[in-house]
N, C-alpha and C positions, 0 to 999 in steps of 0.2 A: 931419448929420441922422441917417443909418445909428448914428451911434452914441451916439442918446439911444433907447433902446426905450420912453421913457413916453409918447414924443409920437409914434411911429410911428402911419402912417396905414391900416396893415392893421389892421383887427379883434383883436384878441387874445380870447383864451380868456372872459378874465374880463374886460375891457375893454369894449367895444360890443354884444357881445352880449345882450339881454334875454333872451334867450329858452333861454340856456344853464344846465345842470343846477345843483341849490340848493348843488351840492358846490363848483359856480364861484364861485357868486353867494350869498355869507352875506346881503346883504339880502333875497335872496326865499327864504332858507333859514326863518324862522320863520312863513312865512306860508305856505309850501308844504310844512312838515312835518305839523302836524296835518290836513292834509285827505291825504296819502299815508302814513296807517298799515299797515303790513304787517296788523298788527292786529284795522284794519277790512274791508280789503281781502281779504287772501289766506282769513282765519279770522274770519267774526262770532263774536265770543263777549257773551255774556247783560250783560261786564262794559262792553264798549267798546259795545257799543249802547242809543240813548240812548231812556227810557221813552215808551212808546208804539209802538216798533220790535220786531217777535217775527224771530229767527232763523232765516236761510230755511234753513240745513242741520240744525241742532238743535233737536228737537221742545221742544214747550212744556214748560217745570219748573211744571208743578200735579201 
């Protein structure tokens, strides 16, 4: 048993876990990258925000 680690019954990193980072988990890598852009997150910029959205730290471009 100890020495198959595919069928081990602890949890592994990227095994069992759902809920572990998109760096473990490629499948919930493309569906949890576009919504955590550094991008839109840390910096609105006029380019990543989508029309109809004004920039709350960048005053208006009129």
């Amino acid at each position: 048993m100890a020495s198959n680690p595919e069928i081990r019954p602890d949890p592994g990193p990227d095994r069992i876990d759902p809920q572990s980072p998109p760096e473990t988990q490629p499948s919930q890598a493309p569906a949890e990258e576009p919504m955590q852009q550094p991008g839109e997150i840390e910096a609105p910029s006029p380019d990543t925000l989508q029309p109809g959205q004004q920039p709350t730290e960048l005053p208006p471009l009129n």
